[in-house]
DRENDO-1510 file (C-alpha; in Angstrom, 1 decimal, always signed):
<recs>
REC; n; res; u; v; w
REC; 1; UNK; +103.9; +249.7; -22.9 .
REC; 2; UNK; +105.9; +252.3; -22.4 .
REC; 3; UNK; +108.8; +253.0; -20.4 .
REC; 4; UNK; +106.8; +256.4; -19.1 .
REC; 5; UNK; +103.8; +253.8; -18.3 .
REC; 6; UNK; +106.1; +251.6; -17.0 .
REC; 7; UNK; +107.4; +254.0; -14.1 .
REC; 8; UNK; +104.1; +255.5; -13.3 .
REC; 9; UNK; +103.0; +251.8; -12.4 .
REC; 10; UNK; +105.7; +251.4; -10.4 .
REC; 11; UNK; +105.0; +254.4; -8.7 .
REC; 12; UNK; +101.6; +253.0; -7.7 .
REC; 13; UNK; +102.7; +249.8; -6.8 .
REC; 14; UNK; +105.1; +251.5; -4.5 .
REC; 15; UNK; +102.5; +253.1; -3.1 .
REC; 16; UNK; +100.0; +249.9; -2.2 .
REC; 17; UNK; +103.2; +248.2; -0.7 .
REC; 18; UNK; +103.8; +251.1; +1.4 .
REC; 19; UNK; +99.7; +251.3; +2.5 .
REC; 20; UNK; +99.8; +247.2; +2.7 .
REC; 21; UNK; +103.0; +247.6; +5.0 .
REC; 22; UNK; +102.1; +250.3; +7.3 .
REC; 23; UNK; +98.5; +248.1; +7.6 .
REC; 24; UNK; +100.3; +245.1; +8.6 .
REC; 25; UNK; +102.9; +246.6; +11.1 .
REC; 26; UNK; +99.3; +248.2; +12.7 .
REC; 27; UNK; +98.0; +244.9; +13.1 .
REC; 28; UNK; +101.1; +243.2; +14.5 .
REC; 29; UNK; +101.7; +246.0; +16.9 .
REC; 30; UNK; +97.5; +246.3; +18.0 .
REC; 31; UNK; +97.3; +241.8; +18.3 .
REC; 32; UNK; +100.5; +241.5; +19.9 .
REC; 33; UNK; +99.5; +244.1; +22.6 .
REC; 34; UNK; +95.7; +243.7; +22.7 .
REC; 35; UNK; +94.9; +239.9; +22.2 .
REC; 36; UNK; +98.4; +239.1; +24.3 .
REC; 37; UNK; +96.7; +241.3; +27.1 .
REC; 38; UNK; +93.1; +241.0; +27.2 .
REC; 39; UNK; +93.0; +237.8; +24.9 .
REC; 40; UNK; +91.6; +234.0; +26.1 .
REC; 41; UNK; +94.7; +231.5; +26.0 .
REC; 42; UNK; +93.4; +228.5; +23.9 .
REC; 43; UNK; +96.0; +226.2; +23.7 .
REC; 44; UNK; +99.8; +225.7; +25.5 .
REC; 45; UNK; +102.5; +223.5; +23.5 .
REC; 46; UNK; +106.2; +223.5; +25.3 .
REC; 47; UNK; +109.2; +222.0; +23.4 .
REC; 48; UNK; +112.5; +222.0; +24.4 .
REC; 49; UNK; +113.5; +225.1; +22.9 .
REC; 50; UNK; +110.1; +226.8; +22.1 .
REC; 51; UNK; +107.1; +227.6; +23.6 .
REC; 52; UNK; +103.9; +227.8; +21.5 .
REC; 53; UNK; +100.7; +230.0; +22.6 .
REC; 54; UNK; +97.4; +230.3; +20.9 .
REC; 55; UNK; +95.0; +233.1; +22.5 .
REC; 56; UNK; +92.0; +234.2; +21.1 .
REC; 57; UNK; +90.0; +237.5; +21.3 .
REC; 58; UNK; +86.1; +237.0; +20.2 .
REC; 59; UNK; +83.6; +239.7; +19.3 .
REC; 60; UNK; +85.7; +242.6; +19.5 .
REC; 61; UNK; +83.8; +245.4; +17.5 .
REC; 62; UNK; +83.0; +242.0; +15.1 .
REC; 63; UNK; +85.9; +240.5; +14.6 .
REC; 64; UNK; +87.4; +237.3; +16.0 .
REC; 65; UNK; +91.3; +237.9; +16.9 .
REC; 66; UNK; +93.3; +234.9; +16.7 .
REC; 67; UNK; +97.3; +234.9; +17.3 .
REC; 68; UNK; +99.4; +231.8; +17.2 .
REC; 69; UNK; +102.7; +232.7; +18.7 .
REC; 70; UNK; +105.8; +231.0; +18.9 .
REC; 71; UNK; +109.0; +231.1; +16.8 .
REC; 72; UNK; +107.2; +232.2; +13.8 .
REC; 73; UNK; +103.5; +233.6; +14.2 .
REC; 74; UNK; +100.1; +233.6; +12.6 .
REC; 75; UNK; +97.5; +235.8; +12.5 .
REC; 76; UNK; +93.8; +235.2; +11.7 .
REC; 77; UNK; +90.7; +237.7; +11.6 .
REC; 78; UNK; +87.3; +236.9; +11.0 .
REC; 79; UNK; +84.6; +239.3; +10.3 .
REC; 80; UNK; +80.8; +239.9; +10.5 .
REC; 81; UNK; +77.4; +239.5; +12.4 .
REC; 82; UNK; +76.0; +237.8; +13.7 .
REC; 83; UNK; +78.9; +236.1; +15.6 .
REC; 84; UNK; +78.1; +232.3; +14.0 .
REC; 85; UNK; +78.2; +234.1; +10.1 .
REC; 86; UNK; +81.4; +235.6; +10.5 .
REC; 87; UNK; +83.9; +235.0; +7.7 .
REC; 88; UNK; +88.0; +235.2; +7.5 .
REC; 89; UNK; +89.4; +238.3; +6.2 .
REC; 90; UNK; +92.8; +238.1; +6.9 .
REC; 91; UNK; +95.6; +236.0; +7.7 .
REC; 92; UNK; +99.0; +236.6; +7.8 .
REC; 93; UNK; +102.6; +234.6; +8.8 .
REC; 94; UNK; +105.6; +236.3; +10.4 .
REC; 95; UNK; +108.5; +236.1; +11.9 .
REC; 96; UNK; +108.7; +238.0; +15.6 .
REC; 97; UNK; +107.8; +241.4; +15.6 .
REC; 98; UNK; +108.3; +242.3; +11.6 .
REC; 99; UNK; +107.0; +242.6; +8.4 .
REC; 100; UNK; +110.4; +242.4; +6.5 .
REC; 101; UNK; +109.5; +238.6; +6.4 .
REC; 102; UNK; +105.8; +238.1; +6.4 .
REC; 103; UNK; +103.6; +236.2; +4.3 .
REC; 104; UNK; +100.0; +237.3; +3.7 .
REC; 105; UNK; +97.8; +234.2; +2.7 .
REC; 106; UNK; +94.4; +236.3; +2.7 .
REC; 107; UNK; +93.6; +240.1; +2.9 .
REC; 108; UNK; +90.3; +241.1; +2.1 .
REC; 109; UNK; +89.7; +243.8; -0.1 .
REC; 110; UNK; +86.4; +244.8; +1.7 .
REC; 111; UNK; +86.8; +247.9; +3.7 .
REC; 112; UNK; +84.3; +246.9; +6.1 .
REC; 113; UNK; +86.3; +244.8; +7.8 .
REC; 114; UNK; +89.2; +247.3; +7.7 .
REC; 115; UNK; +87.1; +250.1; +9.3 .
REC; 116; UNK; +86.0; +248.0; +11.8 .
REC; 117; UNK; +90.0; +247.1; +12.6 .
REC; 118; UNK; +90.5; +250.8; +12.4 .
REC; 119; UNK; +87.7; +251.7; +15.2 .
REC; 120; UNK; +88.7; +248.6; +17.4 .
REC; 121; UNK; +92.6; +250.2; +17.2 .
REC; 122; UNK; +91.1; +253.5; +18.4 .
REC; 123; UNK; +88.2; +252.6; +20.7 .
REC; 124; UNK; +90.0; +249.8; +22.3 .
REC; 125; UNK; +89.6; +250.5; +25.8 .
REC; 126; UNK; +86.5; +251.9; +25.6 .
REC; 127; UNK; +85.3; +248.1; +23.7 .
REC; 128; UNK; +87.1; +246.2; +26.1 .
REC; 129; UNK; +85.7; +247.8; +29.2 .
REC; 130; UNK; +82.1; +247.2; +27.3 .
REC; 131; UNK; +83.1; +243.5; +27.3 .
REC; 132; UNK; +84.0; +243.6; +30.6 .
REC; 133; UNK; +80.9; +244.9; +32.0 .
REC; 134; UNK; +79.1; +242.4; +29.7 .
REC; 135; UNK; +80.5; +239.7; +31.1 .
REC; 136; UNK; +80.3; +240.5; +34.3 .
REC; 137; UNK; +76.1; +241.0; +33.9 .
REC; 138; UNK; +76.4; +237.7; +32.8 .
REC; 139; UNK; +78.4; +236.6; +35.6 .
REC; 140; UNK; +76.1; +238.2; +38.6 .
REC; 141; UNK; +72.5; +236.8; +36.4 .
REC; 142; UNK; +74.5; +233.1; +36.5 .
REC; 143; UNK; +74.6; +234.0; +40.6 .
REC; 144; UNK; +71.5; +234.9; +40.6 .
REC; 145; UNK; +70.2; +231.6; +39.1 .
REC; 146; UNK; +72.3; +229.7; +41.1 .
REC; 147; UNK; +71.4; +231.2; +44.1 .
REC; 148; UNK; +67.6; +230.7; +43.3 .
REC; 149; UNK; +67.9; +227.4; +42.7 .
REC; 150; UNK; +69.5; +226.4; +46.3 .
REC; 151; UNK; +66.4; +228.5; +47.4 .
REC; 152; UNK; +64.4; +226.2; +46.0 .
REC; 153; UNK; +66.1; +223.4; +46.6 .
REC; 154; UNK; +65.9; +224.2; +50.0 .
REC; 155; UNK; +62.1; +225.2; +50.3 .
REC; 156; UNK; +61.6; +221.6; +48.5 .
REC; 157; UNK; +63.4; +219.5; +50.9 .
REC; 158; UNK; +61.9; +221.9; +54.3 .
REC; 159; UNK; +58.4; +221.1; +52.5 .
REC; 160; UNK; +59.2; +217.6; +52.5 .
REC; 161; UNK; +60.7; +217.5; +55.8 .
REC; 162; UNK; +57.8; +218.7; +57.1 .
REC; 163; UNK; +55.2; +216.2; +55.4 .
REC; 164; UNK; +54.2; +219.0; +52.7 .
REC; 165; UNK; +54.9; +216.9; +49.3 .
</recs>
């Protein structure tokens, strides 16, 4: 190979660890705002010296958020539909808030999962406020139930009460 070859190479890989870099600090910077925000906390472990937090952030734009933080952090991503199918994508370790001393364990080359980051990073108030609404549907038709049932469960014991079994 030549030593023309040679630079030109390096020139490229120079390049993919400039892209690589710039997509890590934009997931650092959108998990530790987003999923520290709007994200469930699973999991609570207090040392001495160190607090540990796991939160999780589930079907947003399909992915599956996870973010283990403590004195070093992890981040996992899952992709895909439906939400039992998904599969990880990406998963990174780090140190606080850089990159200068990450480790990447997996990063997918499919773009699919990468577009769909890109969209949640733009659209993420407009997904969040969708998941919001969601859940609160879901939290008024759960009333609703309830609220029938004690109907019923009154009817049944007036019936009863008055000899109508």
């Amino acid at each position: 190979m030549s030593t023309e070859s040679k630079v030109e190479d390096f020139g490229k890989l120079k390049t993919r660890i400039s892209e690589r870099e710039a997509m890590l600090s934009q997931i650092i910077s959108f998990v530790g705002s987003v999923v520290q925000r709007h994200g469930r906390v699973t999991k609570i472990e207090e040392e001495s010296d160190l607090t540990r937090i796991d939160r999780e952030l589930k079907d947003f734009n399909c992915l599956d958020i996870y973010w283990h933080a403590g004195r070093s952090n992890r981040i996992d991503i899952f992709f895909g539909y439906p939400r039992d199918q998904k599969v990880k994508v990406f998963s990174m370790s780090y140190w606080y808030e850089g990159i200068d001393n990450c480790t990447v364990n997996l990063f997918s080359d499919d773009t699919d999962w990468q577009d769909a980051f890109k969209y949640a990073q733009k659209n993420a108030d407009k997904i969040l406020a969708a998941k919001e609404e969601t859940q609160n549907q879901a939290e008024r038709m759960s009333e609703m139930v309830h609220r029938g049932k004690e109907e019923e469960a009154r009817l049944l014991k007036r019936a009863k009460d008055l000899g109508l079994d």
